[in-house]
TIZA-693630 format. One line per field, with one value per residue: x, y, z of N, C-alpha, C, CB in turn; residue number from 0. Coordinates in nm, 3 decimals, decimal comma. Each point is the difference from the previous one (the first is absolute). Glycine has a CB too. Layout:
! TIZA-693630
n.u <- c(X_...)
n.v <- c(Y_...)
n.w <- c(Z_...)
ca.u <- c(X_...)
ca.v <- c(Y_...)
ca.w <- c(Z_...)
c.u <- c(X_...)
c.v <- c(Y_...)
c.w <- c(Z_...)
cb.u <- c(X_...)
cb.v <- c(Y_...)
cb.w <- c(Z_...)
n <- c(NUM_...)
***
This chain:
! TIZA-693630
n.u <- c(0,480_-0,188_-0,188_0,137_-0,142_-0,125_0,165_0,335_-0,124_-0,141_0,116_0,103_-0,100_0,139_0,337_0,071_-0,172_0,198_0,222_0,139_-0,128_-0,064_0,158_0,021_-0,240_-0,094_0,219_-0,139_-0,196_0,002_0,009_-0,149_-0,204_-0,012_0,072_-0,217_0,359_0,246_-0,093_-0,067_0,250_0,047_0,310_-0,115_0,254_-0,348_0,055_0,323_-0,055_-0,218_0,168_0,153_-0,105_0,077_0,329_-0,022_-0,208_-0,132_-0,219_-0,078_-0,040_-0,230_-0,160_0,174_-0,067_-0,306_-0,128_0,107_-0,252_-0,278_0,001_0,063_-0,310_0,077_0,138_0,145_-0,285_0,278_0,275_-0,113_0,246_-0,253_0,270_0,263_-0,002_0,133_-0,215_0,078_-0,216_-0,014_-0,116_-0,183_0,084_0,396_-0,140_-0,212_0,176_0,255_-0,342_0,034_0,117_-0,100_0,448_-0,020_0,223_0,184_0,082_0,345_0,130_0,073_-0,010_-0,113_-0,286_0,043_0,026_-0,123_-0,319_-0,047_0,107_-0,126_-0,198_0,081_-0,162_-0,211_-0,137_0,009_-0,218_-0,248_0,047_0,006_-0,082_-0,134_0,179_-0,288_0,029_-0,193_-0,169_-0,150_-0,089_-0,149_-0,061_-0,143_-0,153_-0,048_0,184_-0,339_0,362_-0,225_0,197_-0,036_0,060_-0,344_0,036_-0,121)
n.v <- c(-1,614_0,137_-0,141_0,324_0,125_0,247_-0,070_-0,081_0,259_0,215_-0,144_0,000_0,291_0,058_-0,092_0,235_0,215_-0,010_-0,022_0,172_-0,206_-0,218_-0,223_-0,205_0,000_0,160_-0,265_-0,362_0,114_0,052_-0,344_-0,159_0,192_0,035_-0,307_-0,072_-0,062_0,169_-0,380_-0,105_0,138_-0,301_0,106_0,246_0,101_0,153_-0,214_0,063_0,412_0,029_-0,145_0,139_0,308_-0,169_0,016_0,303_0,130_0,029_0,251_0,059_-0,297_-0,133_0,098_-0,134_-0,173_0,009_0,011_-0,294_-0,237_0,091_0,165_-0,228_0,296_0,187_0,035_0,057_0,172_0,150_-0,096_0,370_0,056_0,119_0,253_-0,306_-0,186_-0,187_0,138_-0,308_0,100_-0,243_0,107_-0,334_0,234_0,042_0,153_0,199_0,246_-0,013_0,003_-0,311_-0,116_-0,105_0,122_-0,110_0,290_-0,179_0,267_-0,050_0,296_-0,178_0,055_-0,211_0,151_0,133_-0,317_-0,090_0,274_-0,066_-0,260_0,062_0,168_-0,187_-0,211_0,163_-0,043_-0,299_-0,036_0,264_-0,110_-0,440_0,034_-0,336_-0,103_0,097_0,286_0,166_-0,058_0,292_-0,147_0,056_0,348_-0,085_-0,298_0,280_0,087_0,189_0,243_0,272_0,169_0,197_0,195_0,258_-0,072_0,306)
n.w <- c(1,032_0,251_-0,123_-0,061_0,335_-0,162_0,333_-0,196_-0,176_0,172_0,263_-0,159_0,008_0,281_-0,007_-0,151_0,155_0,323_-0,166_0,144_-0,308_-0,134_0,221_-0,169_0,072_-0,309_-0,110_0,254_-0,012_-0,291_-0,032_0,189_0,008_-0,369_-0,105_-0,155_-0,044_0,216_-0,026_-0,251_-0,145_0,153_0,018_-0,310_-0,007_0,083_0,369_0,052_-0,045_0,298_0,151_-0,020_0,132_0,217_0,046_-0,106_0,269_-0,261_0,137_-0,257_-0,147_0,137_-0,123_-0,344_0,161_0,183_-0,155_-0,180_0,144_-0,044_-0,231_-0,277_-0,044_0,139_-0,209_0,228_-0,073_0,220_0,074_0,125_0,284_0,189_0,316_0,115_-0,204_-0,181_-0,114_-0,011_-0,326_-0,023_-0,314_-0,034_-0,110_0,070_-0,277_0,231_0,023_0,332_-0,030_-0,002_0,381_0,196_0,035_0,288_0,237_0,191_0,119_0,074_0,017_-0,136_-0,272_0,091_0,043_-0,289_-0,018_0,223_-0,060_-0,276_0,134_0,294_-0,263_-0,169_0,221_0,061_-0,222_-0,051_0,165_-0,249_-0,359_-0,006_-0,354_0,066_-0,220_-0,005_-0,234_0,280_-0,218_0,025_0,318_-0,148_-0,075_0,210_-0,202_0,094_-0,249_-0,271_-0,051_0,037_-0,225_0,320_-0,380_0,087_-0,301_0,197)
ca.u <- c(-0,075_-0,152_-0,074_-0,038_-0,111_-0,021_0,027_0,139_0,074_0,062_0,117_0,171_0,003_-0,013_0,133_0,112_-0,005_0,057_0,162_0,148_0,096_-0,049_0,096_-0,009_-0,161_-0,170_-0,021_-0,091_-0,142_-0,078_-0,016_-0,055_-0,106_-0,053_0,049_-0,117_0,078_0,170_-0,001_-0,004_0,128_0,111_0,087_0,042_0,088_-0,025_-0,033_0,146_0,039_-0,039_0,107_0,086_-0,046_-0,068_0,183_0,080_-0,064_-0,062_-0,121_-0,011_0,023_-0,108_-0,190_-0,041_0,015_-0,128_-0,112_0,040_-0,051_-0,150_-0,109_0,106_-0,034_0,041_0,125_0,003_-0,013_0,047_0,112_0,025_0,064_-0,080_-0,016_0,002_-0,090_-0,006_-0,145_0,028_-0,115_-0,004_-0,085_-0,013_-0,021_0,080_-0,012_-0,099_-0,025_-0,012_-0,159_-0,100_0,001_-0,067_0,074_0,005_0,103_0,051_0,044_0,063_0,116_0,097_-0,015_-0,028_-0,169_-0,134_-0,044_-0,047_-0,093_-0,127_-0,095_-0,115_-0,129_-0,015_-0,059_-0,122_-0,105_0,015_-0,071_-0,148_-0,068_0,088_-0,087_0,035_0,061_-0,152_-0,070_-0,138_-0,120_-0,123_-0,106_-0,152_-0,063_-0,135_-0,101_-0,043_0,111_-0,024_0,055_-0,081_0,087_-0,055_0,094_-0,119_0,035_-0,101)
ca.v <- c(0,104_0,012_0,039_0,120_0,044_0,157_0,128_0,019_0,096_0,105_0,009_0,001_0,157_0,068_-0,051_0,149_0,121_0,006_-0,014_0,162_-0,086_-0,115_-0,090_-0,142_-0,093_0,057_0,000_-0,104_-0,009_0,077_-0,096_-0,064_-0,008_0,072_-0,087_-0,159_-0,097_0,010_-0,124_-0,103_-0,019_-0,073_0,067_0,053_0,107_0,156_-0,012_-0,029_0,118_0,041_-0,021_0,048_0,167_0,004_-0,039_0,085_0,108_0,042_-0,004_0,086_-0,087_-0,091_0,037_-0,037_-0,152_0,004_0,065_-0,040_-0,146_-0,002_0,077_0,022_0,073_0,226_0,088_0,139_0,077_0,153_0,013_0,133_0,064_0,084_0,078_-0,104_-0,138_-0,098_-0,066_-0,129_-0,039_-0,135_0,023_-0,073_0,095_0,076_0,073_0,115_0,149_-0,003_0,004_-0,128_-0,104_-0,021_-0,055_-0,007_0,088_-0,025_0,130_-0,038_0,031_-0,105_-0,060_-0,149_-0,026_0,060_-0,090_-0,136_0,031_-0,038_-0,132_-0,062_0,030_-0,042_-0,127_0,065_0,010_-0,127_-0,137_-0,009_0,021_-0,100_-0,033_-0,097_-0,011_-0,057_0,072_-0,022_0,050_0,036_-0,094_0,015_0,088_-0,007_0,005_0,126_0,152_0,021_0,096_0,068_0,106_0,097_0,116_0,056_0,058_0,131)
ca.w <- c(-0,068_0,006_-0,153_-0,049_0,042_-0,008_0,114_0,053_-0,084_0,068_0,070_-0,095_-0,067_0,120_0,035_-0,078_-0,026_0,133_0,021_-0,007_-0,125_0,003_0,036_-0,025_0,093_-0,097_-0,175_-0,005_0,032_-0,165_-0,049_0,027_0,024_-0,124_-0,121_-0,042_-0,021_0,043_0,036_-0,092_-0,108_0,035_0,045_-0,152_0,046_0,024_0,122_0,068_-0,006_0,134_0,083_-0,029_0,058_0,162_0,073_-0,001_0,010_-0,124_0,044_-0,112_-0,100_0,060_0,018_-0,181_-0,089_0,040_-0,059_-0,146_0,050_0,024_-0,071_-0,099_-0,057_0,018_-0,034_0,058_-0,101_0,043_0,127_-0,003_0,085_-0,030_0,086_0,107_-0,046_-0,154_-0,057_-0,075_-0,027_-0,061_-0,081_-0,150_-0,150_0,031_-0,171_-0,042_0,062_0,132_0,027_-0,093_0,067_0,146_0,074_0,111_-0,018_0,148_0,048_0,189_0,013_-0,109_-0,089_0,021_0,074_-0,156_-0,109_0,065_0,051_-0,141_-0,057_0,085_-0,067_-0,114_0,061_0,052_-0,084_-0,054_0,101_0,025_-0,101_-0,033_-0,109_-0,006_-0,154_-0,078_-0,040_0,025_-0,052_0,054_-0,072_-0,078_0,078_0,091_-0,091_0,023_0,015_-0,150_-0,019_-0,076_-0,014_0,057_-0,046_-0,055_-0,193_-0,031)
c.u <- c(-0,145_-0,106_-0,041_-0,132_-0,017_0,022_0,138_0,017_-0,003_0,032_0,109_0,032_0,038_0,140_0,083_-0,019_0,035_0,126_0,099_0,058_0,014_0,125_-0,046_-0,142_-0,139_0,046_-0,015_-0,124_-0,084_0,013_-0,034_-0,099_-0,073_0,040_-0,063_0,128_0,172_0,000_-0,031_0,075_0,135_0,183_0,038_0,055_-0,061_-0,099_0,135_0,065_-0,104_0,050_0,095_-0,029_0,007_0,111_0,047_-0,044_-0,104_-0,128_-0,089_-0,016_-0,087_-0,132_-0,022_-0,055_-0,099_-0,137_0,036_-0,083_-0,160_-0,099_0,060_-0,098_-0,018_0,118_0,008_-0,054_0,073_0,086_0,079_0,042_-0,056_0,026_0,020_-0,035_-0,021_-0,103_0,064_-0,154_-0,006_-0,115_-0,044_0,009_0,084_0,016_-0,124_0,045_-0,011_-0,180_-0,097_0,058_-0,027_0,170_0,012_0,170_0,040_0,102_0,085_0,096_0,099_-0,029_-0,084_-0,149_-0,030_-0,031_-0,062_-0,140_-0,085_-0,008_-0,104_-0,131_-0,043_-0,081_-0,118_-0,158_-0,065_-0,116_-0,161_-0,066_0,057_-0,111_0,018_0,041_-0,086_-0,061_-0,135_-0,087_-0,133_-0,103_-0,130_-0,087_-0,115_-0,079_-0,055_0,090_-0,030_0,043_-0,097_0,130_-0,091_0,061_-0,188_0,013_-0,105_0,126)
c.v <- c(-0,009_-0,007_0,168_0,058_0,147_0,067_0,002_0,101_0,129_0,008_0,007_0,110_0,092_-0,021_0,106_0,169_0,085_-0,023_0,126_-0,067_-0,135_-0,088_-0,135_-0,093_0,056_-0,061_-0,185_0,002_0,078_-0,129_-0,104_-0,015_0,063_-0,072_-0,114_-0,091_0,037_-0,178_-0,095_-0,013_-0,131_0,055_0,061_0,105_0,152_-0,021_-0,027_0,159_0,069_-0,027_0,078_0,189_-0,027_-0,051_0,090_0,154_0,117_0,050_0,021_-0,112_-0,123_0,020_-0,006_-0,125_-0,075_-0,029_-0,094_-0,177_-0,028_0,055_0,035_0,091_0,157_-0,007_0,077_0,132_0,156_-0,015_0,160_0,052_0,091_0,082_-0,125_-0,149_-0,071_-0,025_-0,108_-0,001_-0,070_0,024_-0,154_0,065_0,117_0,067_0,070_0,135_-0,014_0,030_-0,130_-0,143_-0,022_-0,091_0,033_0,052_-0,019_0,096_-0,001_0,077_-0,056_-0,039_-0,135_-0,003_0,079_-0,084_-0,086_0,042_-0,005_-0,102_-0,077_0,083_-0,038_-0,135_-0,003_0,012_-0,106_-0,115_0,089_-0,002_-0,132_-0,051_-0,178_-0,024_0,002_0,147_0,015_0,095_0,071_-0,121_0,049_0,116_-0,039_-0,041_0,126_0,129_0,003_0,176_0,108_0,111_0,147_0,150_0,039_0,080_0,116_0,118)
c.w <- c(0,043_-0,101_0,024_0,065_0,005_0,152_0,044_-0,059_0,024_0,127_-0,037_-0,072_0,113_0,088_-0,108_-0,031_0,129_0,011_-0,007_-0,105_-0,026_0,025_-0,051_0,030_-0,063_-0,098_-0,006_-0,018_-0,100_-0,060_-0,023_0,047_-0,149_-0,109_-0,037_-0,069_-0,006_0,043_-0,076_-0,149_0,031_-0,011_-0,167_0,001_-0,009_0,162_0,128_-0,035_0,122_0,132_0,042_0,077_0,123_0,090_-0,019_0,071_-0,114_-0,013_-0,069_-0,151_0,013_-0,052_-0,158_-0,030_0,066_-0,062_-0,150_0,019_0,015_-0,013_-0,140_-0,144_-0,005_-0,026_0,097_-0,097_0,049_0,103_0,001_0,160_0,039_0,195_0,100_-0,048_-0,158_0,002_-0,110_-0,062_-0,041_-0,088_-0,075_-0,110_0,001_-0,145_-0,021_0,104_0,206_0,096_-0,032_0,094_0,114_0,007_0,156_0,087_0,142_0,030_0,135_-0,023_-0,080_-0,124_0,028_0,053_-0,085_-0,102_0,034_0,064_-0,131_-0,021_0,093_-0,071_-0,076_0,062_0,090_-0,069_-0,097_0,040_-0,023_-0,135_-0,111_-0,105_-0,005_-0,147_-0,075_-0,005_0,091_-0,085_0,041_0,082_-0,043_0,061_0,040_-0,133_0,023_-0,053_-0,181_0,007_-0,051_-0,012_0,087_-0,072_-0,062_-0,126_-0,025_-0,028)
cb.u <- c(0,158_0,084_-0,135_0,119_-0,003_-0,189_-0,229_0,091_-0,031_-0,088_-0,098_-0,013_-0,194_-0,273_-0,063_0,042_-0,161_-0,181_-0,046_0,098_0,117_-0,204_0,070_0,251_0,119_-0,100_0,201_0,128_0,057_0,087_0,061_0,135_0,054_0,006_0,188_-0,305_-0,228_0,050_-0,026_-0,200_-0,049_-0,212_0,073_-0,154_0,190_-0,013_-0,237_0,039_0,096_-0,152_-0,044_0,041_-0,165_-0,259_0,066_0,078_0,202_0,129_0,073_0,167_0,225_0,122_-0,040_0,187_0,257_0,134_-0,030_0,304_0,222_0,075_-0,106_0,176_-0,043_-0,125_-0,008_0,207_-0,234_-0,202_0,060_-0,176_0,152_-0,196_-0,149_-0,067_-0,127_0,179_-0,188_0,207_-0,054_0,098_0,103_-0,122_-0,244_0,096_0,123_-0,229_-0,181_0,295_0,039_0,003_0,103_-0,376_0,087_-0,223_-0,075_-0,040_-0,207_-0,032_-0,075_0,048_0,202_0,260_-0,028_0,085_0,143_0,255_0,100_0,021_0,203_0,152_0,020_0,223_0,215_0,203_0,097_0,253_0,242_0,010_-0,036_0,169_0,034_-0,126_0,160_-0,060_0,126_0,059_0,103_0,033_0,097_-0,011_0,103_0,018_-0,040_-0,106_0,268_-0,235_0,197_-0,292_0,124_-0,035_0,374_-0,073_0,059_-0,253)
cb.v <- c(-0,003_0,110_-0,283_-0,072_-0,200_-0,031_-0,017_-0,199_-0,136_0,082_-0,077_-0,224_-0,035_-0,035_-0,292_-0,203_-0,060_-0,056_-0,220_0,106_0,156_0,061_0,139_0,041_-0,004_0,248_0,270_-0,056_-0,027_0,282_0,098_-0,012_0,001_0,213_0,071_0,130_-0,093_0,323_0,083_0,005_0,300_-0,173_-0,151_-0,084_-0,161_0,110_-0,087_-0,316_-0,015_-0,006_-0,152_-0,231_0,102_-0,059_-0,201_-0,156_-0,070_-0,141_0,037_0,222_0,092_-0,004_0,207_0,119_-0,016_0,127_0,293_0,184_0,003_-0,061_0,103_-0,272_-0,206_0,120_0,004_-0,108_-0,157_0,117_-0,298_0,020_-0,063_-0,165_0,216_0,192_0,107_-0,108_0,243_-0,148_0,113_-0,153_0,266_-0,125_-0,054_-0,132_-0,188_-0,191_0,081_0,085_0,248_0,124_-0,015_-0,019_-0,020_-0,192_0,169_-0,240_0,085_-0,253_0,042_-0,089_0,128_-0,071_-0,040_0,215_0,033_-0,107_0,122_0,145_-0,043_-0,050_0,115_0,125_-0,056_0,117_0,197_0,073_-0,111_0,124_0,292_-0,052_0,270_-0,047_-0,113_-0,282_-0,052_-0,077_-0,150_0,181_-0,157_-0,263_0,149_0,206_-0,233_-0,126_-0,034_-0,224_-0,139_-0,069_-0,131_-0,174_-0,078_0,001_-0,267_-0,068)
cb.w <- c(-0,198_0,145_-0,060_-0,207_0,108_-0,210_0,099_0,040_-0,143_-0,139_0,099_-0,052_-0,179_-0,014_0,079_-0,123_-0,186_0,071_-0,105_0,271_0,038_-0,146_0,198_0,052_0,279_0,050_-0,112_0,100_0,242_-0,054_0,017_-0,025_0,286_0,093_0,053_-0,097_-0,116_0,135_0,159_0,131_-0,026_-0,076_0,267_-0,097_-0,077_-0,329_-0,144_-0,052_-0,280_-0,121_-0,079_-0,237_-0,157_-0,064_-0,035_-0,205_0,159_-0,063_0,148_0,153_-0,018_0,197_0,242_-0,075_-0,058_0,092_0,150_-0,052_0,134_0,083_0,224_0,096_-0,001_0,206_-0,220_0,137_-0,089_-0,053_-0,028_-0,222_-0,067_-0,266_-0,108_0,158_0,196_-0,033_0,021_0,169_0,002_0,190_-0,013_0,085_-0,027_0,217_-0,113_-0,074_-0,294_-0,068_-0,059_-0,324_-0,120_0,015_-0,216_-0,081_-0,198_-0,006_-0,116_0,093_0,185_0,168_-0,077_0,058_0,256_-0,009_-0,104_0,061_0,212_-0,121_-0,140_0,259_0,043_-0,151_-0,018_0,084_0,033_0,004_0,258_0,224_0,067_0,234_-0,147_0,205_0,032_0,112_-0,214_0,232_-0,082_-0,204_0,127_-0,042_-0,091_0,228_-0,014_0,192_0,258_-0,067_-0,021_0,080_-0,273_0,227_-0,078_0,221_-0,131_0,191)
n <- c(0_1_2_3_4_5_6_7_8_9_10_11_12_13_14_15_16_17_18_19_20_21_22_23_24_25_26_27_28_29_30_31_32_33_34_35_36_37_38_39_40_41_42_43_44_45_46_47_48_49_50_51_52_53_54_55_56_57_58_59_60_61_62_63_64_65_66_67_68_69_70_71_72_73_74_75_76_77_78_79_80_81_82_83_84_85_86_87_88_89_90_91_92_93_94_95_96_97_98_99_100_101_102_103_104_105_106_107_108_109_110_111_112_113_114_115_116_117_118_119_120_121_122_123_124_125_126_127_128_129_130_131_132_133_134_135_136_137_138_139_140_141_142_143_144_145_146_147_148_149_150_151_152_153)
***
């Protein structure tokens, strides 16, 4: 397993959104290049049920269970059929209003790479806007820095 680097991922985005469909060797190389803890779960049976998909071909059922493994905080929030192509939307706040959320949307011919295209984005968006566990703090304001009001009550 590679470590998780931001310039593997969108290649790896750019890799499926080029594909005619998906196989064994991408849906390796998705998993080993976009997965933090598919590999350090070890062998558990929702890591031995992935297995399992990715032998049977299962492509669709995979990229879920996938997603279910290394984001266990999104959802799907949309999977729709649209003139050729699947949209897929992955959401966190899959219970607000479609205008109010910032979900992320992937889009292919196939199923399997529409799902696996939103989450690489998902990991995408993850690596560049990576929070830490610690709280941060402002810091101190400038000494020089003194707020005035500028509203005119006449």
């Amino acid at each position: 397993m590679t470590a998780l680097r931001l310039c593997d991922l969108p290649s790896l985005g750019d890799r499926l959104r080029n594909a005619q469909g998906m196989t064994r060797p991408l849906m390796l190389e998705i998993v080993d290049k976009a997965c933090r803890r598919f590999p350090s779960l070890g062998q558990t049976e929702r890591t031995a049920r992935l297995v399992r998909l990715i032998d049977a071909e299962a492509w669709a059922d995979a990229a879920l269970a996938l997603m279910e493994l290394e984001l266990p905080l999104w959802h799907v929030r949309r999977i729709a059929y649209d003139e050729g192509e699947w949209h897929c939307a992955l959401s966190r706040e899959r219970e607000l209003p479609d205008w109010l959320d910032a979900a992320v949307e992937g889009c292919h011919g196939d199923l399997a790479i529409a799902l696996l295209s939103a989450f690489v984005d998902v990991q995408v968006l993850a690596m560049e806007v990576s929070r830490s566990s610690v709280p941060s703090v402002r810091p101190a304001p400038d000494s020089l820095y003194e707020p005035i009001a500028c509203e005119n009550f006449s």
